[in-house]
N, C-alpha and C positions, 0 to 999 in steps of 0.2 A: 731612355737613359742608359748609360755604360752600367755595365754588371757582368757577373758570371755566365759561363756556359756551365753544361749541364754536363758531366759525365755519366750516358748511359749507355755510350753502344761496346758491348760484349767482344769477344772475339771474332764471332761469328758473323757481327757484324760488319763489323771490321773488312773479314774476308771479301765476303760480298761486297761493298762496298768499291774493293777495289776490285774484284775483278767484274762486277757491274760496269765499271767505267772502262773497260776491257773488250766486253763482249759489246759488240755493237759490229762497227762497220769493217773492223778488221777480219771477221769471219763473214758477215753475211755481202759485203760488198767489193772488198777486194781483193779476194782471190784470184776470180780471175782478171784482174787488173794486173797482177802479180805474174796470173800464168803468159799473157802475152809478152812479160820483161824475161824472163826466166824460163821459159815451159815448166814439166814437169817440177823441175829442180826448184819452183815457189815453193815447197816444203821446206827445202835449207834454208831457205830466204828466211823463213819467219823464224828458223830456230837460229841464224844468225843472226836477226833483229834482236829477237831474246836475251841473245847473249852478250851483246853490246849495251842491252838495257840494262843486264844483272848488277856490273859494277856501280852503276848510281842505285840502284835499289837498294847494295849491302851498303851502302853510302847513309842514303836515307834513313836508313832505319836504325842506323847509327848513331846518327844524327837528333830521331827524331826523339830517342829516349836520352837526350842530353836536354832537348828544349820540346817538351809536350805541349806545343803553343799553336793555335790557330796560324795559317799562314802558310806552313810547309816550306815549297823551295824559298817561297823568299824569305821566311826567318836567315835557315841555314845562309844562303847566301849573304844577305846583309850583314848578318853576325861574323859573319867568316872576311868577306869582302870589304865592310862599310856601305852608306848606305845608298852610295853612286849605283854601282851594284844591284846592290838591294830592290831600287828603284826600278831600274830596267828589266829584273829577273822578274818581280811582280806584277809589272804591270804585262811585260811580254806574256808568261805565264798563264796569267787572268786571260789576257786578250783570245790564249792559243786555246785553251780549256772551253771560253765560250763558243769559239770557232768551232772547236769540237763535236758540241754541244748542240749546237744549231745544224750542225751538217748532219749529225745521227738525227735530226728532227723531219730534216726534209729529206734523208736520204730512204726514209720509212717509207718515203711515198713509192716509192717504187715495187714494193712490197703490197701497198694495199692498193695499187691497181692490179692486182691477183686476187684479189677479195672481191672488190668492186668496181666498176668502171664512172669514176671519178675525172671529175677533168680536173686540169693544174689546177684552176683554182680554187676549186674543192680542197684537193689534197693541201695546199698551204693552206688553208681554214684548218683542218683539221691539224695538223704541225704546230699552228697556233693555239689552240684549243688544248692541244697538249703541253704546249710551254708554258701555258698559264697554270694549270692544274699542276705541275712541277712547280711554278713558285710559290701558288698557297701551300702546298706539303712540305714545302722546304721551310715559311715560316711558320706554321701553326707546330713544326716540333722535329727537332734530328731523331729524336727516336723514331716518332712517327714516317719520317723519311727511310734510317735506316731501317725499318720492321717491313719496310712496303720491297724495298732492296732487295731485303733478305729475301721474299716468299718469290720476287721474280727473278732473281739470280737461279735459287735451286732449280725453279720452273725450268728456264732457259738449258741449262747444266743435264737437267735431264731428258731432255727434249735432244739437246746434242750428242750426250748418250746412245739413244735412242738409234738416232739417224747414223750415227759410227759404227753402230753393230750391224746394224740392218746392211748396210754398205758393204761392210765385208764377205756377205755372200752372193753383192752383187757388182763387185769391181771387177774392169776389165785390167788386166796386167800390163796386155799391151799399151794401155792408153798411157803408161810411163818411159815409154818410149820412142826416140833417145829420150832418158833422164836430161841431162845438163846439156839441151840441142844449142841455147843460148851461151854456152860454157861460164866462166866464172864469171868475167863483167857482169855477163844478166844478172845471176843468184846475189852480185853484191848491188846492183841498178833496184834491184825488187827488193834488198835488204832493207836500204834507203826509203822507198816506195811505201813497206807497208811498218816501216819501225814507230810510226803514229797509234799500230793496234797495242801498242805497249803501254803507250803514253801513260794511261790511266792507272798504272802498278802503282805510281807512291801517291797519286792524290792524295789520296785517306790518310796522310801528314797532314794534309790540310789542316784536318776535323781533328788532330791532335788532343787539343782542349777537351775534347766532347768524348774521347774513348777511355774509358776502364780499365784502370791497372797499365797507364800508356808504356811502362818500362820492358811488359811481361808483351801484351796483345800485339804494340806497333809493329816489332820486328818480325811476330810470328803471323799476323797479317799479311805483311809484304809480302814477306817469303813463301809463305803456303800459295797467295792468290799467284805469286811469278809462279811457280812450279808447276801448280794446274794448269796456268792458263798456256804456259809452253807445249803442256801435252796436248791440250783439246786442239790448239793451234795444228797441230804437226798432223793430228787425227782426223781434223776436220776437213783441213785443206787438201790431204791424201785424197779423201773419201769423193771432195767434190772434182779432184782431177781424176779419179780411177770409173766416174757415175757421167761423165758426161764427156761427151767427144769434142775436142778443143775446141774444132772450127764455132763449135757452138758456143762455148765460152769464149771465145776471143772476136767474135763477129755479130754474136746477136743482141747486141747494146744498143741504146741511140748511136744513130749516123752511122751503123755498122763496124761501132767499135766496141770493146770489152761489155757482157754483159754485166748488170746492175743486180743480177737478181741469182746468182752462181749457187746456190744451196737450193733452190727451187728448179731448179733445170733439171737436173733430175730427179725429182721429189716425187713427181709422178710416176717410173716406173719404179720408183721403192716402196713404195707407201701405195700406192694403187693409185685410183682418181681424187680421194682425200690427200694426197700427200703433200699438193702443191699449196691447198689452206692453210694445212696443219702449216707445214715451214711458215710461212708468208704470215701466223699469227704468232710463232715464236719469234719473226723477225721483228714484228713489231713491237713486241714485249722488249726484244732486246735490246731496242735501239731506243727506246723509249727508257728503260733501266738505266744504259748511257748517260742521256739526257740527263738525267736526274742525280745522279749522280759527278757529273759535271757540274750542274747548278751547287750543288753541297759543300763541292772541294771548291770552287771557281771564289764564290761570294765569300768565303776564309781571307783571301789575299787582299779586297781592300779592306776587309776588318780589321789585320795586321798592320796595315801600311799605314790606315787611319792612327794607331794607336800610337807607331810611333813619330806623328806629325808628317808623314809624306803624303798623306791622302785628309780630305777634311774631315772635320771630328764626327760630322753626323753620320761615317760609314760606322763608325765604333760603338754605336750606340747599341745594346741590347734589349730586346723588348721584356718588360719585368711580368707579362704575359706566357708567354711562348717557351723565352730562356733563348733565342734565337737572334742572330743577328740580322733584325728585319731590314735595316734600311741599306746593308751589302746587298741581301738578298734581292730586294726588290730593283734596287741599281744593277747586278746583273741578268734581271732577270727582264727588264724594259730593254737591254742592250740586246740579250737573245730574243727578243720579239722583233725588234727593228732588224737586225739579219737578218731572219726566216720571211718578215713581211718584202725587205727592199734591197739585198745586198746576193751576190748569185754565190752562195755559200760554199757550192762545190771549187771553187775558182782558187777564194778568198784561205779554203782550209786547207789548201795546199802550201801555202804561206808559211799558215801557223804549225806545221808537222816539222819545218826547215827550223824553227824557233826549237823548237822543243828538242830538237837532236842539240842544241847548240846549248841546253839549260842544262841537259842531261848530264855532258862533258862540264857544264862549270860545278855543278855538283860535286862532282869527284875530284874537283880541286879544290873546293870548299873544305872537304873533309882532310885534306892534305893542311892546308893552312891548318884546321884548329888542333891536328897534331901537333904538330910540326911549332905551332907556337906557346903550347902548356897553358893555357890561360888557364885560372883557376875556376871560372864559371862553368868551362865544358866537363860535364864530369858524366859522359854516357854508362847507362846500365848495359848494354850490348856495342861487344867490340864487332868490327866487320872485319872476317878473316882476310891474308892476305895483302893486308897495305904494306906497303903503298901502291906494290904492282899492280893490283888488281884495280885500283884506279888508276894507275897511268895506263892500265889496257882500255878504259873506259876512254878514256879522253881521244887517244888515239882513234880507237873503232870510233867513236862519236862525228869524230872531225873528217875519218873516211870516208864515211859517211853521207855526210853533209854535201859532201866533193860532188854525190852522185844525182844531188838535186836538182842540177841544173838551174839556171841562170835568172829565171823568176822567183823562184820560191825563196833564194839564197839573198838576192835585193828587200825582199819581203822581212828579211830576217833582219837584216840592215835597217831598212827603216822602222821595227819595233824600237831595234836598239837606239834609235840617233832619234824618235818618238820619247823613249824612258827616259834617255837622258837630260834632250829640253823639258820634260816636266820638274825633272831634282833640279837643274837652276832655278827654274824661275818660280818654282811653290816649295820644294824641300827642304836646300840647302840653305834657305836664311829660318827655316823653324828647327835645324839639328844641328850638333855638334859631334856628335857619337864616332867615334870609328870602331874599325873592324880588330877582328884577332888579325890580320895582314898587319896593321900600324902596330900592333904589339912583335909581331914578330919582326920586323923589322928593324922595328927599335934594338932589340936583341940585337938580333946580328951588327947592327952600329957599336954594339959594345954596353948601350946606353940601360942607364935600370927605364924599364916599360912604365907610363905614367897612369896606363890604365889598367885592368884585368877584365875587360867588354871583349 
């Protein structure tokens, strides 16, 4: 039956949460995927990606203490946009998040054939095994979900601690050199490349509903998990380009391309003959944390969609059990088992990272419109310093971006959207009527009095 969520996750949670959906593949897998676009210079990469993520993050959080509602980007966007919009951010959104989700599932595997020597398909039994234990956690309780977050984020956090300090008294200096041998293209090619390790800063709007005090936590949330995660980012990447000698991160991969496994390369000479475990169990926690995290924020979006008739009613339902939206949850959680079991994940998430720089930039025009047209419903407890420039820098870096994806992932992003769109004809647009703060602002500038305040 349709009911309430539960508000019980803390600040704390909060945090974690978001940067749970953080830490995964952007530290333990693509680094050196990064260092072969950029060399050395993949450290600015990621503090470039950062900072092109920041203006939709002070967007969100903006945003999100105006509408505390399950959903995240697509409220914002459909609220701001209408619900054409709305439709395609969500469903794109959802689709990217699960993409995510599945790829930090199977991308562990590589990690725990450092553990054990598994064959493929062991390791995708075991990928599955873990996406199902993510979806019962997810519905038997978000508390239950964000408490598990919690104790693997800090785990994770300190573990990367750990291996940053350790590093420092075993980096070679030279191995940063040339810095920038790729010069600028590379650092903004690699910008592009690894701007997906961000992706997960505003999920935890998702969960809106479901956080404590959403006007005070949301924003301070966001904000603290972006700021940490810029540093571990900057620190981490250093450490695994100063610990290990390129040729080896750029050639000891399958097919003798980027390795898969850049934080455990040299783990061994840091850590002694334990070191290469140790990492290779934090990886798994981490990416697994991901995971889970992705499932929490992901299943929000048809909750939302369902409720305002774009999606069908049985997504909306809440279990009077749990407090949890069981039947979102278990619809994305059957879609992330069907990746992981039949679809080549790593291929498919290259796709949805080209989406996600492309949500980021309509974000920061979402929050333009509901300025810009006074509605009386937006009434945010936190302003985001800086507008408008600060989202027109958003949009621009987003769409720069974008340029650097190249020609498959960019089609990919096309077909979500020309995807979204035929679902609002032919199931949406005959069960809504609603428009956006856009039709109010608009009507303004026609001179006309606005017929609504949505």
């Amino acid at each position: 039956m349709t009911g309430d969520l539960e508000r019980d996750l803390g600040l704390y949670a909060t945090v974690t949460i978001s940067m749970g959906a953080m830490i995964g593949s952007g530290i333990f897998v693509l680094p050196a995927l990064g260092l072969a676009k950029a060399g050395p210079a993949v450290i600015l990469a990621y503090v470039l990606a950062g900072l092109v993520v920041l203006p939709a993050a002070l967007s969100k959080a903006e945003m999100a203490t105006a509408m505390p509602e399950s959903g995240g980007t697509y409220i914002y966007i459909d609220r701001a946009l209408g619900p054409l919009a709305g439709t395609v951010a969500g469903i794109g959104a959802w689709f990217s998040l699960v993409f995510k989700s599945s790829f930090a599932l199977v991308g562990l595997g590589a990690y725990l054939l450092l553990l054990v020597p598994l064959s493929d398909g062991l390791v995708k039994i075991v990928a599955l095994g873990l996406a199902g234990a993510i979806v019962v956690l997810n519905v038997v309780g978000t508390e239950q979900s964000g408490k598990a977050q919690s104790v693997i984020v800090t785990a994770v956090v300190l573990a990367l601690a750990a291996y940053v300090l350790n590093a420092g008294v075993a980096v070679d200096t030279a191995r940063f050199q040339p810095f920038a041998e790729k010069g600028a293209s590379g650092v903004v090619t690699a910008a592009a490349f690894v701007f997906v390790s961000y992706a997960g800063v505003t999920k935890v709007a998702s969960v809106a509903e479901e956080v404590e005090d959403p006007g005070r936590n949301l924003p301070r949330g966001i904000l603290i998990s972006m700021g940490v995660m810029m540093v571990v980012y900057a620190l981490v990447v250093a450490a695994v380009v100063g610990l290990n000698d390129a040729d080896v991160l750029t050639t000891s991969g399958p097919g003798g391309g980027p390795s898969l496994t850049p934080m455990a390369d040299g783990a061994g000479g840091l850590f002694g003959g334990v070191g290469v475990v140790v990492v290779a169990v934090v990886a798994v926690l981490a990416l697994t944390s991901m995971a889970n995290a992705g499932v929490l924020a992901s299943s929000r979006f048809p909750l939302a969609m369902s409720r305002d008739s774009l999606a069908p009613v049985a997504l909306s339902r809440v279990s009077v059990r749990f407090k949890t939206p069981r039947n979102a949850i278990v619809a994305t959680g059957s879609v992330l088992l069907a990746l992981i079991a039949f679809v080549p994940v790593v291929e498919l998430a290259k796709l949805a990272s080209a989406f996600q720089i492309l949500v980021f930039s309509i974000v920061n025009v979402a929050l333009v419109v509901f300025r810009a047209s006074g509605v009386e419903s937006y009434q945010p407890t936190y302003r985001a310093p800086g507008y408008p420039y600060v989202q027109v820098a958003g949009v621009v870096g987003g769409l720069a971006l974008l340029t650097q994806m190249g020609t498959f992932p960019i089609l990919g992003a096309v077909g979500i959207t020309v995807g979204g769109i035929a679902w609002y004809l032919v199931y949406g647009r005959p069960r809504t009527d609603r428009k956006g703060a856009l039709a109010v602002l608009l009507v303004r500038r026609r001179g006309d009095e606005p017929t609504t305040s949505d």
